[in-house]
N, C-alpha and C positions, 0 to 999 in steps of 0.2 A: 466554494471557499476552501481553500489551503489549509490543512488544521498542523501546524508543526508539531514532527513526531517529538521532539523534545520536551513539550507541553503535556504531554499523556503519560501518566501513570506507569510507572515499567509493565506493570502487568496486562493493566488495559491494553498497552500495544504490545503485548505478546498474544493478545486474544483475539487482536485484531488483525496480527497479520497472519496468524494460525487459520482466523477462520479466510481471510485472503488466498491462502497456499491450498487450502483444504477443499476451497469451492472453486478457484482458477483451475482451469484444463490447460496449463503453462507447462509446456514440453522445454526440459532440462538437458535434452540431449540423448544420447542411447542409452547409456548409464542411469539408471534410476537413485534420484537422489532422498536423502532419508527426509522427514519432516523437518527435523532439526537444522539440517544442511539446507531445504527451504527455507528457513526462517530465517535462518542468518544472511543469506545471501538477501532476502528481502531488507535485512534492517543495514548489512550494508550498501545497498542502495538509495536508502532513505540515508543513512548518514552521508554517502558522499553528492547526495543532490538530484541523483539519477531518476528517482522516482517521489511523488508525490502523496500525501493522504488527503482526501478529496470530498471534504462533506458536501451533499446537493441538499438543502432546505426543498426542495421542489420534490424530489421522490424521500425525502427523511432519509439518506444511506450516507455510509461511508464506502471509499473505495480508496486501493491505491492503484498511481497509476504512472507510467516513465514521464518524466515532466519533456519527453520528445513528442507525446502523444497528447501529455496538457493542454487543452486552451481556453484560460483564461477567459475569453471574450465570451463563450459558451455558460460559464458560471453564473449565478443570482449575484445582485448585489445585496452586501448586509442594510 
């Protein structure tokens, strides 16, 4: 199920995607980029559509993810 970043809590989705950037092994390039500059780059992502947050009732997580690599058909119904 899709949970819209909009819908969360400003902070709840700075903790969420902190703990996202923090546990992802997401290579940034040569340049190593700060948390901060993670974080942002994740939310804008989520704001231009690019990527997903992703609750699975089947394992209790959340995750985000590129909505290129989304699929939908793989998700529980509510």
């Amino acid at each position: 199920m899709i949970i819209p970043w909009q819908t969360l809590e400003p902070d709840t989705l700075l903790r969420l995607i902190e703990q996202f950037v923090l546990m992802e092994g997401t290579d940034y390039g040569e340049q190593e980029s700060s948390l901060a500059d993670k974080v942002e780059s994740v939310k804008t992502q989520l704001r231009q559509g690019t990527a997903v947050i992703v609750y699975s009732e089947l394992h209790e997580s959340v995750n985000i993810v590129p909505t290129d690599r989304f699929d939908s058909s793989k998700t529980e119904t509510p």
